[in-house]
N, C-alpha and C positions, 0 to 999 in steps of 0.2 A: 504494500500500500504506500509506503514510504515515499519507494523507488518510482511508484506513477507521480506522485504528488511534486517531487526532486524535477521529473522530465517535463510536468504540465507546466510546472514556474520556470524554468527555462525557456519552454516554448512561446510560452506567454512573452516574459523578458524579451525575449530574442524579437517576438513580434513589434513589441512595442520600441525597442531600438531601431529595429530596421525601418520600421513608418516614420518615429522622428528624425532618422538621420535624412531619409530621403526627403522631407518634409523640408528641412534646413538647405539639404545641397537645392530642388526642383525647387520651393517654395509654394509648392501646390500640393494636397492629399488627392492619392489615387484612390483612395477607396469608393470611388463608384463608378458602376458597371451600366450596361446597356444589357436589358434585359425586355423583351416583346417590343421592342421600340419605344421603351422608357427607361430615363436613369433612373438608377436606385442605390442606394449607398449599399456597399459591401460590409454586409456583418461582420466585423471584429471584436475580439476578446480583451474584454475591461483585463486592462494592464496589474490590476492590483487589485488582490481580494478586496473585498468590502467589510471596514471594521465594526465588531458587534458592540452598540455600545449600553447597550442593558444587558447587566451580569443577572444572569439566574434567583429569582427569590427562594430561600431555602425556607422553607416550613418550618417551624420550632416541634420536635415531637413532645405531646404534653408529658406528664409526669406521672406516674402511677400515684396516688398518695394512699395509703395502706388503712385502711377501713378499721382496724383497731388500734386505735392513740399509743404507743408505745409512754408507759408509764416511768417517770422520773423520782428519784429521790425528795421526800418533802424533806428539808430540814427541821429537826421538830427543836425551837428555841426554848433555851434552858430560862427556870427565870431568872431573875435579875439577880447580880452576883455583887456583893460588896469591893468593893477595890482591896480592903486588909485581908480577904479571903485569898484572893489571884496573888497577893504578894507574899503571902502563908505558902500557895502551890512552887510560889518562884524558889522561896528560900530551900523548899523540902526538894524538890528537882535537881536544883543546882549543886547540892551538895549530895545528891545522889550520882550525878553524870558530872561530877567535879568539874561543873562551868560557870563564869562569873555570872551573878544573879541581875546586875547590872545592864548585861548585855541583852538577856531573856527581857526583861523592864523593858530597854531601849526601841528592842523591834516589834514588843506587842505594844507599844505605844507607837511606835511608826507606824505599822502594818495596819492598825484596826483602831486606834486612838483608844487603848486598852480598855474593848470593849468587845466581849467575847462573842456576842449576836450581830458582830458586824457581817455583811454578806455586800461581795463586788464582785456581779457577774460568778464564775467559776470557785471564786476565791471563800473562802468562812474561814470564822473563828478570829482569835486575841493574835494567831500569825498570818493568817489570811491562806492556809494551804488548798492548793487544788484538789481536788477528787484523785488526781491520779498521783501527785505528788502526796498524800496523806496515804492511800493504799500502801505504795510503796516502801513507806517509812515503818510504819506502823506492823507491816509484814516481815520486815528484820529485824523489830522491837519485840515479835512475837505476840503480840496486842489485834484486838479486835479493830479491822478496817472499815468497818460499818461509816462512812463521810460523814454521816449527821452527827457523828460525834467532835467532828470539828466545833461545833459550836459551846462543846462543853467545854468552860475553861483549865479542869486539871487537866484529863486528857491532854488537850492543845498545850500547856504550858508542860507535860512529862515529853512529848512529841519533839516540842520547840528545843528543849531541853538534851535529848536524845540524836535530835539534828545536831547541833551545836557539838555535843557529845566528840561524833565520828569525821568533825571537820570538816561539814556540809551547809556551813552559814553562807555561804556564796547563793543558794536558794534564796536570801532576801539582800538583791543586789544592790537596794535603793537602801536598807535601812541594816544592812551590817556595818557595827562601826569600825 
């Protein structure tokens, strides 16, 4: 198919060269014929394909959407927690994962304005851990991964604690000091 298409644009070229060169040297177009005792111009071949200039509309196919709601995690909020309690959890942690109590203070007061029912987007709890970063942690601590427990503040403060612990405070990039 190639090889027809290679000789037809050739031919065509060739055509349309030879008519303009002759066209320049005579200054006249021969293309018309005497035909029943009338002229009539000689058909020739358009020099140059013809460019398409509306591109195809592609259809969007729609979307399946799954006829039973795929059910999410409710976080179930703890109630309201004293501040001398969360700083009870800091002191008992920190001297459990031999980490400055200071620093655990620092980033749950960065991350959540040390306020354990905070929730941003993905993020819960006094450190703000994700779903999948709290799974994780919490699965080498050998502890229940259950997310909604991010909002409890011992948990999050033994977690925060146990982060800090194995020298993974680079996880709070904005509020490790």
């Amino acid at each position: 198919m190639k090889i027809v298409l290679y000789i037809l644009t050739g031919l065509i070229s060739f055509t349309f060269f030879y008519n303009a060169v002759r066209i320049v040297r005579t200054g006249r177009n021969d293309n018309w014929t005497s035909q029943n005792n009338e002229i009539v111009q000689t058909p020739s071949i358009t020099p140059f394909p013809t460019l398409v200039t509306e591109l195809p509309t592609i259809t969007p196919i729609p979307t399946v959407k799954p006829s039973i709601p795929i059910p999410s995690p409710t976080i179930v909020l703890q109630p309201s927690i004293k501040p001398e309690i969360i700083h009870g959890f800091i002191e008992r942690f920190a001297g459990q994962y031999a980490v400055d109590p200071n620093v655990l203070r620092h980033i749950a007061t960065c991350e959540s304005g040390f306020r354990p029912e905070a929730i941003n987007g993905n993020y819960a709890g006094l450190f703000q851990f994700s779903s999948n970063t709290w799974i994780k942690y919490r699965q080498l601590m050998g502890e229940d991964t259950d997310t909604t427990l991010r909002t409890n503040a011992e948990e999050a403060v033994q977690t925060g604690a146990y982060v800090l612990s194995i020298g993974r405070g680079d996880i709070w990039p904005n509020c490790n000091p």
